[in-house]
N, C-alpha and C positions, 0 to 999 in steps of 0.2 A: 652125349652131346655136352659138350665145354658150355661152362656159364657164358664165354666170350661170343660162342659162337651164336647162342641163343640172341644174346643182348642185339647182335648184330642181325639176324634174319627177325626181330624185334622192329628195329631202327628201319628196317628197310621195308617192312609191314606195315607201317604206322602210314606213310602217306596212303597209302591205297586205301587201306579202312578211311582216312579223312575225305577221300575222293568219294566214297560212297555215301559220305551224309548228310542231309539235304534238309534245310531246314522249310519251314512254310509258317509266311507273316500271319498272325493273326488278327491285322490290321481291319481295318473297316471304314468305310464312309461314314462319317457322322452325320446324321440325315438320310431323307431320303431323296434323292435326286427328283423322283414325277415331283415327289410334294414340290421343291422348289421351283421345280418349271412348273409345273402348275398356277404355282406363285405367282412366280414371272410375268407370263402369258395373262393370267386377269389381271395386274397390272395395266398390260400394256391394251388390253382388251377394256379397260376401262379409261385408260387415257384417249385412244382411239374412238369408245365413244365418245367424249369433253369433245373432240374435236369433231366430229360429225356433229355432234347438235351444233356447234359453233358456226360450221359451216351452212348450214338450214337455215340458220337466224339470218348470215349475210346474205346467201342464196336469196330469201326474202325480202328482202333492205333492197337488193338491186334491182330486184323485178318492180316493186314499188317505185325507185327512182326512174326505172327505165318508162314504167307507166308515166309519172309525172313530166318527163320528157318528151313523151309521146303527145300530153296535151299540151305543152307548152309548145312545141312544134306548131299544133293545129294553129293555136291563138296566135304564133309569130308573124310580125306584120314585116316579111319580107323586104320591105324598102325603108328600113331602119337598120343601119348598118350597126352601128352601137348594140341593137338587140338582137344582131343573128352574130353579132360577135361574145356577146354574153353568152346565149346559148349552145354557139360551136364550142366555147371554155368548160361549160357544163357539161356537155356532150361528152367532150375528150376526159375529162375528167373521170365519170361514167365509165367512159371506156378501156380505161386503165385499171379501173374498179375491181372491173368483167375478168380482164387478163389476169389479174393477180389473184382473183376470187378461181379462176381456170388452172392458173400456176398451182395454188394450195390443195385447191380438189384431185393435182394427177399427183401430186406428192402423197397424197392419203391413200390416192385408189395403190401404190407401192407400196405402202409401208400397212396397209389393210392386205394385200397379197400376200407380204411377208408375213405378216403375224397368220395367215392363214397357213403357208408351209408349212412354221416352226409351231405349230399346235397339232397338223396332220405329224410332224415327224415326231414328238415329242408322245400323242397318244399312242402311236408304234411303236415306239421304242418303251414305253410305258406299258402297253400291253405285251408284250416280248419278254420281257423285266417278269411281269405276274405270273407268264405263263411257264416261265424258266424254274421258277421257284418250286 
C-alpha cells in the first residue's frame, strides 16, 4: 500500500473514530438540593408560624371588641340618635375588622396548603434521591 493511499483511508477514518467518543461531565451540584428545601420550607414553616400567632392575638382583640359591643348594645338607650349613631360607627368599624381579619386568615389557610404540597413533594422526591443512591 502507497504511503498516499494510507494517509488517505487515514483522513477518511478519522471522523468516524471522532464519532465514537463520548465524553461524560464530571460536573456536580454543589450542595445538596433536600438540605436546601429543607431549608426553604422551615423557613417558610416558620414564617407561617409568625403569622398564625399573629392571627390568634387578633382573632382575640375582635372577640373581645365584639363582646364589648355586645354590652354596649344592651346599655344603648335607643332614643338617642347621636348614641346609636356612635355605636352603628363602632359596629361598622368592627365589621370591617372581622372582614380583613377573614380576608388574611383564607390567604394563610393557601399559602399553609402550599407550603404543605411543596414539603409532601419535596420529602418524595428526597426520599427517591436516598433511595437511588
Amino acid at each position: 500500500m502507497s504511503i498516499a493511499r494510507i494517509i488517505a483511508v487515514v483522513a477518511l477514518a478519522a471522523p468516524i473514530g471522532a464519532f465514537a467518543q463520548t465524553s461524560f461531565s464530571r460536573a456536580r451540584i454543589a450542595g445538596d438540593p433536600c438540605a436546601r428545601w429543607q431549608q426553604t420550607l422551615a423557613e417558610r414553616r416558620t414564617s407561617l408560624e409568625d403569622e398564625r400567632l399573629a392571627s390568634e392575638r387578633e382573632r382575640i382583640a375582635i372577640e373581645q371588641q365584639g363582646t364589648q359591643l355586645a354590652n354596649d348594645l344592651r346599655r344603648l338607650d335607643s332614643t338617642d340618635a347621636a348614641a346609636v349613631a356612635a355605636y352603628n360607627a363602632r359596629s361598622a368599624t368592627h365589621n370591617e375588622r372581622v372582614a380583613a381579619h377573614n380576608e388574611r386568615t383564607a390567604a394563610y389557610n393557601v399559602t399553609a396548603a402550599t407550603l404543605y404540597q411543596d414539603s409532601t413533594s419535596a420529602l418524595r422526591e428526597c426520599d427517591t434521591r436516598l433511595t437511588r443512591r
